[in-house]
Each structure stands twice: as structure tokens, then as C-alpha cells.
C-alpha positions in Angstrom: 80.8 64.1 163.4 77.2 64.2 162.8 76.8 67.7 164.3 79.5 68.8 161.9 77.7 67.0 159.0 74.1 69.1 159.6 76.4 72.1 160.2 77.2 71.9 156.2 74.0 70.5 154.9 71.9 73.5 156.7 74.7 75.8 155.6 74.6 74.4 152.1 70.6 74.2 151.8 70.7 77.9 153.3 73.3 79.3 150.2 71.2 77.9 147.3 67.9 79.6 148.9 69.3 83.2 148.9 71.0 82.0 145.2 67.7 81.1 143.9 65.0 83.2 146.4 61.9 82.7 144.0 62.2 78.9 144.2 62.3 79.0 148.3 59.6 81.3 148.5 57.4 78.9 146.3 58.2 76.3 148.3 57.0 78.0 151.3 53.7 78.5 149.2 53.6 75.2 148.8 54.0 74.3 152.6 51.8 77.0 153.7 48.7 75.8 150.9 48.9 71.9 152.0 48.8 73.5 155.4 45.7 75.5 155.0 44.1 72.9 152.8 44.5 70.3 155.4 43.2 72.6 158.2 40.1 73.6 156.4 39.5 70.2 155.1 38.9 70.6 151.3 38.1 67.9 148.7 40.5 66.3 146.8 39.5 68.0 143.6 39.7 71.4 145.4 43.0 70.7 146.4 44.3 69.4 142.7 42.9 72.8 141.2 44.7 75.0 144.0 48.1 73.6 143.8 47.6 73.4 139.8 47.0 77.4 139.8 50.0 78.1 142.5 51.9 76.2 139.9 50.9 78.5 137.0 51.1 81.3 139.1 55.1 80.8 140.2 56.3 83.2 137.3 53.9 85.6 137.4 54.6 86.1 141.0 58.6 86.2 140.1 57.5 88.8 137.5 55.3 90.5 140.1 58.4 90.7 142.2 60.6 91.8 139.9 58.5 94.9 139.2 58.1 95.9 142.6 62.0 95.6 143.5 62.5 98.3 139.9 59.6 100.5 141.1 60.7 100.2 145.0 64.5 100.9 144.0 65.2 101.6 140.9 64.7 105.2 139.2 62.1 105.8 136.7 64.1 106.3 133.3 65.9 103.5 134.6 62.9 101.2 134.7 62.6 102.4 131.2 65.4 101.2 130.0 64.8 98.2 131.6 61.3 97.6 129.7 63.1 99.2 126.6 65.2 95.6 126.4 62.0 93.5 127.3 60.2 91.2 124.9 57.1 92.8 125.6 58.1 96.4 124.1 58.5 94.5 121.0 55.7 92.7 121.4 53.2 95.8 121.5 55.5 97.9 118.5 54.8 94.6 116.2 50.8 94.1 117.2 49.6 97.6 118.4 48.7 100.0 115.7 49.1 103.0 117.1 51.9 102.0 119.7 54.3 102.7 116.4 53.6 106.2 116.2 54.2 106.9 120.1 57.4 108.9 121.0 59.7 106.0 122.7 59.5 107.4 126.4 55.3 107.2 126.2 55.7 103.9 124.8 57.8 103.3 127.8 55.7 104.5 130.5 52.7 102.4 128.8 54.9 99.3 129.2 55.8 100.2 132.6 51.9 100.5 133.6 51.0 96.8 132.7 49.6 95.0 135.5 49.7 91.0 135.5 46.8 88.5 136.1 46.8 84.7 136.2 43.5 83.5 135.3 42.6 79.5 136.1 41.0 77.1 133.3 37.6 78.5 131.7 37.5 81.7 133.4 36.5 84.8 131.7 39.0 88.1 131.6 37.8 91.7 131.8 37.9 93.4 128.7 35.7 96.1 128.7 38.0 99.8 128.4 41.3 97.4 128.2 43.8 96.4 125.9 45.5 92.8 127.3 48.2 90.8 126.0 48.5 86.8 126.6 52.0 86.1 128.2 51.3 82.1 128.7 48.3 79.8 128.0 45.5 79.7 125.2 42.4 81.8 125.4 39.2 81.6 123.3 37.3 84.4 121.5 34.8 84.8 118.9 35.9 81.6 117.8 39.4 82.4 117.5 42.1 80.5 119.9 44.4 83.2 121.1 48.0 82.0 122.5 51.6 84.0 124.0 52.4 87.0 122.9 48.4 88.0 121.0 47.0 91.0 121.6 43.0 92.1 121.7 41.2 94.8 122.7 44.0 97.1 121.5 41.0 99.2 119.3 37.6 99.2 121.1 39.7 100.2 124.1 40.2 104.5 122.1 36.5 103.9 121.4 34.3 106.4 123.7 31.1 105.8 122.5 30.1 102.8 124.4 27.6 101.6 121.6 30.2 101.4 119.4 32.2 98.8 121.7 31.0 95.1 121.1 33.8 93.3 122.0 33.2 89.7 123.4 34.2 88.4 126.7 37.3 86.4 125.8 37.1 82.5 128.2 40.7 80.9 129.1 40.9 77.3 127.8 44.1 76.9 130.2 45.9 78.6 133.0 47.0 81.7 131.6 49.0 84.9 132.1 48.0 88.3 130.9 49.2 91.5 131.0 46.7 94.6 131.2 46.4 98.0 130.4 43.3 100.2 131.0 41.9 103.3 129.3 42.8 105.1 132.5 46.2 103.8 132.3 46.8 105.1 128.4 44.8 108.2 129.1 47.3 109.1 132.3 50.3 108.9 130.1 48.8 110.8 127.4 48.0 113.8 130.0 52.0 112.8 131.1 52.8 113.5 127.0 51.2 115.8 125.2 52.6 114.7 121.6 51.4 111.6 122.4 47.8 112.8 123.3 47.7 114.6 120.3 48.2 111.1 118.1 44.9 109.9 120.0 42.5 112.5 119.0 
């Protein structure tokens, strides 16, 4: 019957939501976005660039979620494993200088610290006293186009003489995904390692 029949496509639709979670909850975003937008009455090019960057922004968030559910549940030399198998890890040993030298849990703990951003189309990105590291998109600076998986500001960020830092504001030329760490961030694993405090100075 056709009471039976909605019985088994709700109950069907309802099995591939909890099997894939991320894509439900984005389409809620979705639905709750057009909803707002419609309520508040925004222009049609508003509305284009919104939906573009909740588009760019659905893996970040995943990622976002991710870390939370490892830092809400999971133990912390456990998370480390976790990064210890991650892309990024190898990522920062091949393109950060003085990451090589770092016993592996303070390399660890670094990875562990990065906080994601999703930045929209010609946008600038803090650099000052950071290191980041471009997961998706293309980003411009001092004429140079940077893409997934570069790496700037890993030097000026050790510097402590402020005159001696001169790094340029780098500008997004897309949507793009970046992974920070701050001078606070390094120096609180430092104070966390001592041999690896003792490789800064």
C-alpha cells in the first residue's frame, strides 16, 4: 500500500543519513541558508557568493568535525597517532625547516594545534606571528601563486624583532582552505617540550 511504500522510502532516506552524516548536515545548511536569504531579502549576487562559500566550506566543516569528535573523545597520544598518519605531518617535515629537527611527539602536538579557515575569493589572510599552510585553493603573494599543500610564513613567524618581520599580506585568488598555527601556539608546545625549546633559541 502506499502507507507501506513511505514506510520504506523514509526508512531508506533515514539509513543513508546516519551512513553518510556530513552530507545531511550540509544539506540542512543548505535549507536553512535559502531560508534565511529569502527572509532577509538579499540580492541575487549576494546569494550566488553565499551558497558558493557554503560550498567550499563543506570539507573544512567535515574536517572541523572530525577534530572535535578526536579532541571530545579520543585520548591525546591517541590523536597523535592519528595526525602521525595524516598528510599534513608530512606535509610540514618536507616544507618546514626546523619541523625536521623536532622530537616526533612536539611535532605532533604542533600538528594537533592547527586551526582551519576558509577564506572567500580576494580576501586577505592574517599572517603576522603565523605560519599557515594552503589545504585547497590558490593564493597570491609577492607575486608568487601559492596552491595545496605550500607553506609561508614558516620563518618570520621565530622572528621577535618586529622590524625584522616584512612579510606581505598574502590575497586568495579563490576559495581557499588554510590551516594556521600561531607564535603562541609553537611557543606553548615548546614550554610543553623543553628539547624542543632548546632547538628554537
Amino acid at each position: 500500500s502506499g502507507v507501506t511504500w513511505a514506510w520504506i522510502v523514509g526508512s531508506v532516506a533515514s539509513l543513508l543519513s546516519q551512513l553518510d552524516p556530513y552530507s545531511e548536515r550540509f544539506k540542512n545548511n543548505v535549507d536553512a541558508l535559502n531560508h534565511l536569504m529569502d527572509q532577509r531579502n538579499l540580492s541575487d549576487e549576494l546569494r550566488t557568493k553565499l551558497r558558493e562559500y557554503l560550498l567550499a566550506s563543506k570539507s573544512m566543516t567535515k574536517l572541523s568535525d572530525e577534530q572535535a569528535l578526536l579532541e571530545g573523545s579520543i585520548s591525546t597520544a591517541l590523536q597523535r597517532e592519528v595526525h602521525w598518519q595524516t598528510p599534513v605531518t608530512s606535509v610540514i617535515l618536507q616544507k618546514v625547516y626546523w619541523a625536521k629537527a623536532l622530537e616526533q611527539e612536539a611535532l605532533l602536538e604542533i600538528v594537533r594545534r592547527l586551526v582551519a579557515c576558509i577564506y572567500g575569493k580576494n580576501e586577505t589572510i592574517p599572517i603576522t606571528e603565523r605560519m599557515i599552510i594552503i589545504r585547497e585553493g590558490l593564493v597570491a603573494i609577492k607575486g608568487r601563486v601559492l596552491g595545496r599543500n605550500e607553506v609561508y610564513g614558516e620563518s618570520c613567524m621565530l622572528l621577535v624583532t618586529q622590524h625584522l618581520v616584512k612579510e606581505a599580506t598574502p590575497r586568495t585568488l579563490s576559495y581557499a582552505t588554510v590551516l594556521h598555527l600561531t607564535r603562541d601556539q609553537l611557543r606553548e608546545v615548546c614550554e610543553a617540550y623543553p628539547a624542543a625549546d632548546q632547538r628554537f633559541r
